[in-house]
VEXVO-898465 format. One record per residue (C-alpha): x, z, y; residue in three letters. Coordinates in steps of 0.25 Angstrom, whole numbers, plus 2048, in hexadecimal, padded with zeros to 3 digits. Each point is the difference from the previous one (the first is absolute). Layout:
BEGIN
{{X,Z,Y},'ala'} ...
This chain:
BEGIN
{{800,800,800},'unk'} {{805,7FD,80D},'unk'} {{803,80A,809},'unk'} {{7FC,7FF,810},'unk'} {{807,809,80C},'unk'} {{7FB,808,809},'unk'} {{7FC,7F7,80B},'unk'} {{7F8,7F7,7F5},'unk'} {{7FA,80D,7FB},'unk'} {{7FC,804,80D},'unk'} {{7FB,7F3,805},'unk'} {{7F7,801,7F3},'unk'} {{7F8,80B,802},'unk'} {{7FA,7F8,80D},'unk'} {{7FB,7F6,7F7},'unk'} {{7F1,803,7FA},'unk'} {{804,7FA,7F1},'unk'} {{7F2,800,7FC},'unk'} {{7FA,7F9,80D},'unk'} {{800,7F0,802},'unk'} {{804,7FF,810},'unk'} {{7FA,7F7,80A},'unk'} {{80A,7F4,802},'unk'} {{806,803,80F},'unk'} {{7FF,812,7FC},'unk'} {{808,7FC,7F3},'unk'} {{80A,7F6,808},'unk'} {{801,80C,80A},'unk'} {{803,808,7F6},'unk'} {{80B,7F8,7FC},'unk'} {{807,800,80E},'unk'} {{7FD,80F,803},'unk'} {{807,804,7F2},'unk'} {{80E,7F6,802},'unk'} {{80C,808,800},'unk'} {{80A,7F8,7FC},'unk'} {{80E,7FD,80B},'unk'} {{7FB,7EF,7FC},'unk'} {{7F5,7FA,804},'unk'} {{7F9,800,7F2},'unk'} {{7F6,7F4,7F9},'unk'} {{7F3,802,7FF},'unk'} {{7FC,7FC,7F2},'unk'} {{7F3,7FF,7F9},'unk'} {{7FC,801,7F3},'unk'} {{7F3,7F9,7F9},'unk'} {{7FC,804,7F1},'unk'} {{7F7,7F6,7FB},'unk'} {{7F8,802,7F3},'unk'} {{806,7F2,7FB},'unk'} {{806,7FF,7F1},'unk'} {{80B,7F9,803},'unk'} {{805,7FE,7F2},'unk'} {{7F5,7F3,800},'unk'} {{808,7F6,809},'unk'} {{7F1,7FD,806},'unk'} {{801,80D,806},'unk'} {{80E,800,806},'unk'} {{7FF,800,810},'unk'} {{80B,7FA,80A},'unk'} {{7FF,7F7,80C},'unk'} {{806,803,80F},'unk'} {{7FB,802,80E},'unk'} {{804,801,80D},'unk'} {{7FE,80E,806},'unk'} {{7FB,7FE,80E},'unk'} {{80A,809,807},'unk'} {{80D,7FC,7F6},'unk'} {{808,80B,7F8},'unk'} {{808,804,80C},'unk'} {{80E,7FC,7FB},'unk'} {{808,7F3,7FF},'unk'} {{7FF,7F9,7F1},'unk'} {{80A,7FC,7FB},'unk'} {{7FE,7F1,7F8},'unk'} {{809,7F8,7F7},'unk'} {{7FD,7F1,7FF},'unk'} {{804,7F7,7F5},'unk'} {{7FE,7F2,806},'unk'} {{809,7F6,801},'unk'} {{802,7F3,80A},'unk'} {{7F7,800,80A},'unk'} {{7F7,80B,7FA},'unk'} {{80D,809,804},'unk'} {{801,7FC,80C},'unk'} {{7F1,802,802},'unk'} {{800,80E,7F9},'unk'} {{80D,802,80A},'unk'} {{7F6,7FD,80D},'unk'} {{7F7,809,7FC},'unk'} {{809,80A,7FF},'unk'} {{804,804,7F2},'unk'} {{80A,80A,7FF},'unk'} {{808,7FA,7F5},'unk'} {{7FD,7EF,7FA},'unk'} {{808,7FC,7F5},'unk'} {{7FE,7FA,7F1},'unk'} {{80D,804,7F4},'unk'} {{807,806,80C},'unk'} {{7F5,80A,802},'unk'} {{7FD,802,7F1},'unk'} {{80D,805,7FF},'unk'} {{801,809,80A},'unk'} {{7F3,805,7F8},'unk'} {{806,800,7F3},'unk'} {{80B,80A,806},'unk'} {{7F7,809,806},'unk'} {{7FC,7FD,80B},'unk'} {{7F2,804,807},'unk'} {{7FE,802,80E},'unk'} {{7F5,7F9,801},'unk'} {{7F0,804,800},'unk'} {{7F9,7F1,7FC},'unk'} {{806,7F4,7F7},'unk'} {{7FA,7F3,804},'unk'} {{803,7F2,7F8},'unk'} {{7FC,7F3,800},'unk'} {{7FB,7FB,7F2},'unk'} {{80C,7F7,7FD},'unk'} {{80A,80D,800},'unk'} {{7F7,806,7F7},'unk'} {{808,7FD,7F3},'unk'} {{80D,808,807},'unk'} {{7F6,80C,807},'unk'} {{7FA,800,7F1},'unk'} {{80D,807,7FA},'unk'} {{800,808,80A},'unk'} {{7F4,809,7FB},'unk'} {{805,80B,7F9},'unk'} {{805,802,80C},'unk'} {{7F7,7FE,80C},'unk'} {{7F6,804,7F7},'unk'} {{801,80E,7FE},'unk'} {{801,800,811},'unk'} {{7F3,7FA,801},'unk'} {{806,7F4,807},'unk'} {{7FE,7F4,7F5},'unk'} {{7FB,7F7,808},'unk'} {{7F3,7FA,7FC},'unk'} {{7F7,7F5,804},'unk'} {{7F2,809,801},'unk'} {{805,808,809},'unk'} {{806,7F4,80A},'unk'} {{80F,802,7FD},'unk'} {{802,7F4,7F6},'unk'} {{7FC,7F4,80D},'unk'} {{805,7F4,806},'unk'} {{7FC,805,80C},'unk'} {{80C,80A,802},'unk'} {{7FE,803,80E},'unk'} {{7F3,804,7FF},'unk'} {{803,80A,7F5},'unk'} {{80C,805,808},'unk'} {{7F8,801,80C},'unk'} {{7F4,807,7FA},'unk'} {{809,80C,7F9},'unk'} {{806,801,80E},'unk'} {{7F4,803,806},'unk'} {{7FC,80A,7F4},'unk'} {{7FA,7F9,7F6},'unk'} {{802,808,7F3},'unk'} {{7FD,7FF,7F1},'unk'} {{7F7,80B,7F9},'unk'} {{7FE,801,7EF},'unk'} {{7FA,80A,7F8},'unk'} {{80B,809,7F9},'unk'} {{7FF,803,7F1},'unk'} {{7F6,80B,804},'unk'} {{7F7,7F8,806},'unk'} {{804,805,810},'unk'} {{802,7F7,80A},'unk'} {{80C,805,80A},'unk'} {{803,7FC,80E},'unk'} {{805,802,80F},'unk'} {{7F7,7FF,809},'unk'} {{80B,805,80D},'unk'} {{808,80B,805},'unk'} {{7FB,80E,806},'unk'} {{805,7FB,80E},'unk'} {{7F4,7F3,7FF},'unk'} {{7F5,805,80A},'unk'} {{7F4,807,7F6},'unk'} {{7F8,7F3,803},'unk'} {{808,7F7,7FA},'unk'} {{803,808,7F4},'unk'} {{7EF,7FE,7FD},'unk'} {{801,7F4,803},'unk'} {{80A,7FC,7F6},'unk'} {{7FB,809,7F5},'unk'} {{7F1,7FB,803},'unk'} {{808,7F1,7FD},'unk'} {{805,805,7F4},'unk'} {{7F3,806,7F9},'unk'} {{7F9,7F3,806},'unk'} {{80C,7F7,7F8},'unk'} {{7FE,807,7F4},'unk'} {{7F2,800,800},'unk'} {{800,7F0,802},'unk'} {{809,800,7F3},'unk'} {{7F9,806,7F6},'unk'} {{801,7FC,7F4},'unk'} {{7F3,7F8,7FB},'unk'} {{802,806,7F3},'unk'} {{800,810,805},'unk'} {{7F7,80A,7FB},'unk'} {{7FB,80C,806},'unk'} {{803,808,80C},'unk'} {{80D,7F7,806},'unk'} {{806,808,809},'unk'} {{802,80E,7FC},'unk'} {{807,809,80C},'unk'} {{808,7FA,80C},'unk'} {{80B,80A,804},'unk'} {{80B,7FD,80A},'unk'} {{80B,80A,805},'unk'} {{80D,7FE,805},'unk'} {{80D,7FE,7FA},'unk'} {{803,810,800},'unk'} {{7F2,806,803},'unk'} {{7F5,803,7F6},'unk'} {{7F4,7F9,7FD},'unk'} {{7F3,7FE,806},'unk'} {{7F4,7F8,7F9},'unk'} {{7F7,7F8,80A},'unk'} {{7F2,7FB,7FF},'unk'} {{803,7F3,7FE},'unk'} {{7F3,7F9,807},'unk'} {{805,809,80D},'unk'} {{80B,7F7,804},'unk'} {{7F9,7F3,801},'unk'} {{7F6,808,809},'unk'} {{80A,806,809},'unk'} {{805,7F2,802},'unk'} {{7F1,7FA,802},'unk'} {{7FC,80E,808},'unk'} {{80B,7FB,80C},'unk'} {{7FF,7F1,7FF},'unk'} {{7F2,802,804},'unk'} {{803,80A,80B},'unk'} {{80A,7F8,807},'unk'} {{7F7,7F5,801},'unk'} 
C-alpha cells in the first residue's frame, strides 16, 4: 500500500470522499488543496463500465481541449522530402527517418507525441516495443499516421491529446495546470465527458460511465457530478449573452 505525507494526508481530510462535487466547488477544490513548489497537472480520471476485453468495447480517440494542456508538446516527426520539411514549418521538435529510429533504438525520448507518414511505417513499426510501452505508437485513429504532417503537428501543439481506456477500464487524462483560471479547467473537463460521451461504444452495456474523479498531481481525489460540468459551461455562456 502506498504511503501519502503529511500535506497529502491533510489535504485529504477537506475532501468529503463520500459526496460527488459540483464541477466548478470540486475544480475549486482542487486549487484550494495545491501545495506543491510546481505548478501541478490537473488530471481527470473516468471509470466506465465497458468490458474491455471485447475489442468492441475498447475506447480511444483524441480531442482538443478548448483551453490547451498549459505546457509545450514536444513532437517527433517521421517524414521524409517534402513532408520533412513540412513537419519542419509547423514546428516539429525533432524530423528524421533511420537517423531518428536510431536515436530511439539508443534510448532516446524526450518527446510527448510520435507523428509519421504512412510510408515510414514499416521503419516506425520496429520501433513498438519501444514507443509502445510509452504510449507513443503512432497510430492512424487517432490522426498520428497522416499525409497531412503539419496539420497533425500543429494540432498536438495546440493540445490536442489521445485518450484509451486502461486494462481497468478508466480513462486518464490532463485536463491543465492549478494555475489555469477555474473556468477553464470546467471548460475543459466538460469537453472531455462530452468527447467520451460522443465515443461510446455502440456495443456498451449498462451504466457507461461510473465515477468521474479529478485531482491534482499530488492532491487527493475528488468525485464530480459528471452532468454538472456541462451545465456550468452552458450556465455562463447564457449569461454572457
Amino acid at each position: 500500500m502506498a504511503r501519502h505525507g503529511r500535506k497529502f494526508l491533510a489535504a485529504r481530510t477537506k475532501v468529503d470522499r463520500t459526496r460527488e462535487y459540483e464541477a466548478d466547488a470540486g475544480i475549486a477544490l482542487v486549487k484550494q488543496l495545491s501545495r506543491a513548489s510546481f505548478d501541478e497537472s490537473v488530471e481527470v480520471h473516468i471509470r466506465t463500465g465497458l468490458n474491455v476485453r471485447h475489442a468492441e468495447e475498447q475506447l480511444r480517440g483524441t480531442i482538443a481541449l478548448p483551453h490547451g494542456l498549459g505546457k509545450s508538446v514536444t513532437i517527433a516527426v517521421f517524414a521524409a522530402g517534402d513532408k520533412a520539411a513540412e513537419a519542419e514549418a509547423a514546428g516539429a521538435d525533432f524530423v528524421g527517418t533511420d537517423d531518428l529510429a536510431k536515436k530511439i533504438e539508443e534510448g532516446f525520448s524526450d518527446f510527448d507525441v510520435v507523428i509519421a507518414t504512412p510510408d515510414q511505417m514499416p521503419l516506425v513499426g520496429r520501433l513498438g516495443r519501444v514507443l509502445g510501452p510509452q504510449g507513443k505508437m503512432p497510430n492512424p485513429k487517432v490522426g498520428t499516421v497522416t499525409v497531412d504532417v503539419a496539420k497533425a503537428v500543429e494540432e498536438s501543439k495546440a493540445g490536442k491529446v489521445e485518450y484509451r481506456t486502461d486494462r481497468t477500464a478508466i480513462v486518464h487524462l490532463t485536463i491543465g495546470k492549478t494555475s489555469f483560471p477555474p473556468e477553464q479547467l470546467v471548460e475543459n473537463l466538460a469537453a472531455v465527458l462530452d468527447e467520451i460521451h460522443r465515443a461510446k461504444p455502440s456495443a456498451a452495456k449498462g451504466r457507461y460511465i461510473r465515477t468521474v474523479t479529478i485531482a491534482s498531481t499530488m492532491g487527493p481525489g475528488i468525485k464530480i457530478d459528471q452532468s454538472s460540468a456541462r451545465a456550468s459551461v452552458e450556465e455562463r455562456v447564457g449569461a454572457a449573452a
